[in-house]
C-alpha positions as CSV (number, residue, x, y, z in Angstrom):
1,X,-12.9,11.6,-10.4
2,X,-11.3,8.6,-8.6
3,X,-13.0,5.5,-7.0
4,X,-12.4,5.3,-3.8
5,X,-11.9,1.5,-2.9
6,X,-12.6,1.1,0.9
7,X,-13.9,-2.3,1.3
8,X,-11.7,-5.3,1.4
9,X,-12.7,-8.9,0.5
10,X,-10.3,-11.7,1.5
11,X,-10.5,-14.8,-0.8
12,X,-9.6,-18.5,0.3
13,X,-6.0,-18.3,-0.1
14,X,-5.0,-15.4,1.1
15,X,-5.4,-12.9,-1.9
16,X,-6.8,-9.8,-1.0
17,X,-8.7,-6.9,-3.1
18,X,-9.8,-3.7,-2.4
19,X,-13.6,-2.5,-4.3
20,X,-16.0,-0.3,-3.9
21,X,-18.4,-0.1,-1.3
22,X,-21.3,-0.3,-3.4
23,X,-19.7,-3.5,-5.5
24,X,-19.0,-5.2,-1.8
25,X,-22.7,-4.8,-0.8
26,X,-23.7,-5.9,-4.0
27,X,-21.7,-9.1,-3.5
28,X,-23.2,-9.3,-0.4
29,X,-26.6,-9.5,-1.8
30,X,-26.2,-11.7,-4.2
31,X,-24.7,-14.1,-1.8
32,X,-20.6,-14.4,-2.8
33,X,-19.5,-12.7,0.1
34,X,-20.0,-13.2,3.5
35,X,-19.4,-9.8,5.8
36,X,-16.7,-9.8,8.7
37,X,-16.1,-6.5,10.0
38,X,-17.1,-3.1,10.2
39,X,-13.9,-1.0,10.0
40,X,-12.6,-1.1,7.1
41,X,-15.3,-3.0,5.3
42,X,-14.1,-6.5,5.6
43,X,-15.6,-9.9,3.7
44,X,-14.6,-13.6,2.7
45,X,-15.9,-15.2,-0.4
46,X,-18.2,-18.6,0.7
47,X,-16.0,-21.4,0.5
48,X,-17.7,-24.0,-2.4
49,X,-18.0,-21.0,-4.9
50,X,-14.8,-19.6,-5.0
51,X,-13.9,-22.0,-7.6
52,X,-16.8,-20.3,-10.0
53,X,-15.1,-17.3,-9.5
54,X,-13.5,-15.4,-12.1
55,X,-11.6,-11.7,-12.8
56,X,-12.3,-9.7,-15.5
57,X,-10.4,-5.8,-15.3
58,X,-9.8,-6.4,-11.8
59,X,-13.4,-6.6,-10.9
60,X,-14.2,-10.3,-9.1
61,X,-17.3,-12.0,-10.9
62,X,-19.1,-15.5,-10.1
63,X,-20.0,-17.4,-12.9
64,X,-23.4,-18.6,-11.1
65,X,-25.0,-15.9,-11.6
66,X,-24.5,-14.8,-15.3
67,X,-25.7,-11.0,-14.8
68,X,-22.1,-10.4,-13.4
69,X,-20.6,-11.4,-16.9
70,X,-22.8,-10.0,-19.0
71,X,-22.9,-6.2,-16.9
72,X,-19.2,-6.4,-16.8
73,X,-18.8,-8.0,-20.8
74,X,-21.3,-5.1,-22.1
75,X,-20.0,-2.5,-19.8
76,X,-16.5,-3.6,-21.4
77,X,-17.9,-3.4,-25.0
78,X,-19.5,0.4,-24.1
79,X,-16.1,1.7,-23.4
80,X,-14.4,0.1,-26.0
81,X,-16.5,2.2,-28.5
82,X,-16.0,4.9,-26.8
83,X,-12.3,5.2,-27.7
C-alpha cells in the first residue's frame, strides 16, 4: 500500500517536501516545524535549526533531538535484514 504524502514543509531556501501527515504533526510536536496553513497541510522549519537538519531516505531529521536518528538509523538497519 502506498503512503500518501499530503503535507508540505517549506525549508529556508525554497526547497520543498512532501510527508506524511502523521510525520508533519510529529515535527510539529517536537518543535522543527512551525504550521502555516490548513489546506494542503502547510509548515516552515524554525529558522536557527535548520542548519541541524539533516536527510536520511528522504525523510528530514534534526540532529537536536537524537530520537530522530536513532528511530530512522534502527528502522534503516530492520529493513536491511529483512532483504
Amino acid at each position: 500500500m502506498k503512503v500518501k504524502k499530503t503535507a508540505l514543509i517549506v525549508c529556508q531556501n525554497g526547497k520543498e517536501y512532501w510527508v506524511t501527515q502523521k510525520k508533519f504533526w510529529t515535527l510539529v510536536r517536537d518543535g522543527v516545524v512551525i504550521q502555516t496553513g490548513n489546506y494542503p497541510l502547510t509548515g516552515n522549519f524554525r529558522g536557527r535549526d535548520d542548519q541541524l537538519l539533516i536527510m536520511i531516505q528522504h525523510t528530514i531529521l534534526n540532529q537536536a533531538t537524537p530520537n530522530h536518528t536513532s528511530e530512522v538509523l534502527s528502522a534503516r538497519r530492520i529493513s536491511r535484514i529483512k532483504k
